[in-house]
C-alpha positions as CSV (number, residue, x, y, z in Angstrom):
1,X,19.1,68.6,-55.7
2,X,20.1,71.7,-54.0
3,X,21.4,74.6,-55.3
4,X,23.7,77.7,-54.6
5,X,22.5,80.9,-56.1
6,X,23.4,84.6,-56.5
7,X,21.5,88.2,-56.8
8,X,23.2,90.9,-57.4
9,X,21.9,94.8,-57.3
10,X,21.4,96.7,-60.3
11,X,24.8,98.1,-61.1
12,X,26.3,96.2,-57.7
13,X,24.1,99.3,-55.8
14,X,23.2,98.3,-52.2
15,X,20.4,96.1,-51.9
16,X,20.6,96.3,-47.9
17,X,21.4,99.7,-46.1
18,X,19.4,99.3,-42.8
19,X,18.9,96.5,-40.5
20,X,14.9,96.7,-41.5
21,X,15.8,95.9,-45.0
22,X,18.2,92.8,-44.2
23,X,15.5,91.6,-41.5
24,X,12.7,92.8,-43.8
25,X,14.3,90.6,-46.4
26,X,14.5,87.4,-44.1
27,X,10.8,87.6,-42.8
28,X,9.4,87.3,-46.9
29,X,12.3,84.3,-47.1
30,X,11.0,82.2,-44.6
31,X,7.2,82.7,-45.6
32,X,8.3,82.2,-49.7
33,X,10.1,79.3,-48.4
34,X,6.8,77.6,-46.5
35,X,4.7,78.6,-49.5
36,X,6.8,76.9,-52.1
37,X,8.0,74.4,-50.1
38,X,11.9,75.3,-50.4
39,X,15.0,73.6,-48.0
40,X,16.9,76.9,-46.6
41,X,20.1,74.7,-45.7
42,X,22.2,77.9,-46.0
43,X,22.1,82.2,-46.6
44,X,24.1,85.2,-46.6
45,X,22.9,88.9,-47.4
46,X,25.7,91.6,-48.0
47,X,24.9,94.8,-48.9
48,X,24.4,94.5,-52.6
49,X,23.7,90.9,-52.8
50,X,22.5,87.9,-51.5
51,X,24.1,84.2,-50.9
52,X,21.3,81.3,-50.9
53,X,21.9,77.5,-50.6
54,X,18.1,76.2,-51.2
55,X,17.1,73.0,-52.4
56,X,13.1,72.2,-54.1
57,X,10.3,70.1,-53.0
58,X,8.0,68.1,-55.3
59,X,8.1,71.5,-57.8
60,X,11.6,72.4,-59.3
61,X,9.6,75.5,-60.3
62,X,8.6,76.6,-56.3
63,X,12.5,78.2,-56.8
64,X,12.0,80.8,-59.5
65,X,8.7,81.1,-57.8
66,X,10.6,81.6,-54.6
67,X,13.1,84.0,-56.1
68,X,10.0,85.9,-57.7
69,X,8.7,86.8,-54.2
70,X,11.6,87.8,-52.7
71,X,13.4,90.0,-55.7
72,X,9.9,91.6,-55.8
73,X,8.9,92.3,-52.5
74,X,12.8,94.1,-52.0
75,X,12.2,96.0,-55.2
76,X,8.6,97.3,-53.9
77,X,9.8,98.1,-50.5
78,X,13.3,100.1,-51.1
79,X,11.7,101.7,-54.2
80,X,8.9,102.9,-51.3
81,X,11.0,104.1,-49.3
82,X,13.5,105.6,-51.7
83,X,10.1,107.0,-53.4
84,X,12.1,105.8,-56.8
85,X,10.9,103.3,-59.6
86,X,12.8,100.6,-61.5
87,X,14.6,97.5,-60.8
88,X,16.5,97.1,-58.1
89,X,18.4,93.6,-58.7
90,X,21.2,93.1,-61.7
91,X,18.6,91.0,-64.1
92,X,17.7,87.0,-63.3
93,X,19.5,85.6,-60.3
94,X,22.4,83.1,-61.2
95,X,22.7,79.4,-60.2
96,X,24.6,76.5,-60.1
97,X,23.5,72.7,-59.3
98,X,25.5,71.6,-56.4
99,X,26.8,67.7,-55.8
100,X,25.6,67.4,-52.4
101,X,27.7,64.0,-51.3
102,X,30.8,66.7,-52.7
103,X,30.0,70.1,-52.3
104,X,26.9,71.3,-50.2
105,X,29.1,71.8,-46.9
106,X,31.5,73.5,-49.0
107,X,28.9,76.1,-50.3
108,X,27.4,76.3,-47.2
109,X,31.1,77.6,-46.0
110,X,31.8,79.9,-48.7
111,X,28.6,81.5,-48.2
112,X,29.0,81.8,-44.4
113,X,32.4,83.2,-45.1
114,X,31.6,86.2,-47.1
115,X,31.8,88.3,-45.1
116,X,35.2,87.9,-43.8
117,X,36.3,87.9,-47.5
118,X,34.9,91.2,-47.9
119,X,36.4,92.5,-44.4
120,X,33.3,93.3,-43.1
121,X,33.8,91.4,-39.6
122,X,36.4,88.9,-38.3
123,X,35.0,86.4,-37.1
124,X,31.9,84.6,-39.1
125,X,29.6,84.6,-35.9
126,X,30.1,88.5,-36.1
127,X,28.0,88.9,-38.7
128,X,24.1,88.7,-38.3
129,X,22.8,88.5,-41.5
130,X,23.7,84.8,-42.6
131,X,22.9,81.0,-41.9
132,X,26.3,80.7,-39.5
133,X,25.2,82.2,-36.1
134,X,22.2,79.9,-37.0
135,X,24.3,76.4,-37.5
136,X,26.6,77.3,-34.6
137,X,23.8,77.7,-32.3
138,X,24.4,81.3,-31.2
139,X,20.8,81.9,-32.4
140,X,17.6,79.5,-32.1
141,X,16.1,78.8,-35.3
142,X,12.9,76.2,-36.4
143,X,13.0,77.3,-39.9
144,X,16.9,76.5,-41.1
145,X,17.0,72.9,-42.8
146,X,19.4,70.8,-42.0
147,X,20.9,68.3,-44.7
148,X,21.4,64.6,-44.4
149,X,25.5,66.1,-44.5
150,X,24.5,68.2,-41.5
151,X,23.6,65.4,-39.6
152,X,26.3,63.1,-40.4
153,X,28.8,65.6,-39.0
154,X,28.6,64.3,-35.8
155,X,26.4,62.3,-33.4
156,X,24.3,65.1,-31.4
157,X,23.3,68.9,-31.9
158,X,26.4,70.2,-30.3
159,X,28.9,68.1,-31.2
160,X,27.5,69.1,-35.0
161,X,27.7,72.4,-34.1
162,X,31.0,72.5,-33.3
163,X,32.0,70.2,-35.9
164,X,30.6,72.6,-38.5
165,X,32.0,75.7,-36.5
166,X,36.1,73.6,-37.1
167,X,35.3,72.8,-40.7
168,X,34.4,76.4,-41.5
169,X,37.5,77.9,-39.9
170,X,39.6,75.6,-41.8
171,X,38.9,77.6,-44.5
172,X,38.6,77.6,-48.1
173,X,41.5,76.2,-50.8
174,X,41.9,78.1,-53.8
175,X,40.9,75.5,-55.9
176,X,37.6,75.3,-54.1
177,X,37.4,78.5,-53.8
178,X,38.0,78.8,-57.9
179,X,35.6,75.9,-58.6
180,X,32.3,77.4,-56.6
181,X,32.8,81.1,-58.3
182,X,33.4,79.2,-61.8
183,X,30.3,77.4,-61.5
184,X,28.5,80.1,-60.5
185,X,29.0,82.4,-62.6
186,X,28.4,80.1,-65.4
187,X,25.5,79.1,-64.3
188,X,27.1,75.3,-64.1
189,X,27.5,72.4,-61.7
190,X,29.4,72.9,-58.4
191,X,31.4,68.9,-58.2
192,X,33.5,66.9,-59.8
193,X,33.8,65.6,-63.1
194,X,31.8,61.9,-62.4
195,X,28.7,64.0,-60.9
196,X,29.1,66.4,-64.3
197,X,29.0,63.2,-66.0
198,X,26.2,61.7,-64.8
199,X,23.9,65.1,-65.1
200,X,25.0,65.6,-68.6
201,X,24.1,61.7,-69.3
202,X,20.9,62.4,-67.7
203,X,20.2,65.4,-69.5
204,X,21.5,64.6,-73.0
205,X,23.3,68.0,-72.5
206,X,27.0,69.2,-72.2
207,X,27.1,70.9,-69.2
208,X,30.7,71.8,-68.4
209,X,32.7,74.2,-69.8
210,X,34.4,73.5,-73.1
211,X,38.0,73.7,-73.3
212,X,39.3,76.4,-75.6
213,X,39.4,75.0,-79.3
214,X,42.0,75.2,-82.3
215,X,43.3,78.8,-83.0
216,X,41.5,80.2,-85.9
217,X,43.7,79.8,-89.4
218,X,44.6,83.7,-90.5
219,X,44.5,83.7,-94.3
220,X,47.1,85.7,-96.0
């Protein structure tokens, strides 16, 4: 199942400050991804963190393997350059499991749209260091993976291209927009409540957040 996760920099520091390190950063992504056999179906890097919707092959363990290589080889080649030592990402990355048939083009959008949330740029396509100028076709890629929900958008290449260009400028709702950064940053399930059903059933573990319990009794 695919997955949305989140990196921060130590102490939200930039990660990124040159267009070597963003590009640097996407060159050891797309050779982690062939060696551990990962599906890129989305990314965004801002400057002190990164946006990544992956999905693993055969081994559900190639994506901490993945994340291994990339959080390293950053942390080796800014602490070269910055002739420094020490970590340079905020601890273990964070991420949630996402209900494709629900939610995978809706990560896929918030991630894309970062940057207009942070008022770096105004128009997604202005910004070259996601997944969007990819899925729009402003840029040729062969390494991007496109989802079964990719391809059901519409009919041919273009016409998918266009379709996903309309349903990203439609936007995010707030309640979307409050259920992706919940389940994120809890490390839980981005979908509804039948797909956390069925994972929790599957797992034998509660998954989703409890509601708050019965006020604690204050003894006189």
């Amino acid at each position: 199942m695919p997955l949305h996760i989140v990196q921060r920099g130590h102490d939200r520091q930039p990660v990124f400050v040159n267009s070597s390190d963003f590009s640097y950063y996407i060159r050891n992504m797309i050779e982690a991804k062939i060696k551990e056999d990962i599906r890129i179906y989305g990314y965004c890097l801002m400057t002190n963190h990164v946006h990544l919707v992956i999905a693993p092959g055969e081994n559900v363990a190639g994506v901490s393997r993945f994340m291994r290589i990339l959080s390293g080889r950053q942390t080796r080649y800014v602490n070269k350059l910055e002739n420094r030592t020490g970590t340079l990402w905020e601890g273990r990355f964070k991420a949630s499991l996402i209900d494709s048939e629900t939610y995978l083009l809706a990560c896929c959008r918030y991630v894309d749209l970062n940057p207009i949330r942070a008022a770096m740029v105004a128009s997604p396509e202005d910004y070259h260091w996601s997944s969007y100028r990819y899925r729009i076709g402003l840029v040729s890629s062969d390494w991007l993976d496109d989802h079964p929900l990719f391809q059901s958008l519409a009919a041919t290449d273009e016409e998918r291209r266009v379709a996903y260009q309309d349903f990203v400028s439609s936007g995010i709702g707030d309640d979307e927009l409050a259920t992706i950064r919940a389940a994120l940053n809890r490390n839980q399930l981005s979908g509804n409540q039948t797909f956390n059903d069925a994972i929790e059933k599957r797992t034998g573990r509660r998954i989703s957040s409890k509601a708050p319990g019965r006020p604690r009794l204050h003894r006189k």
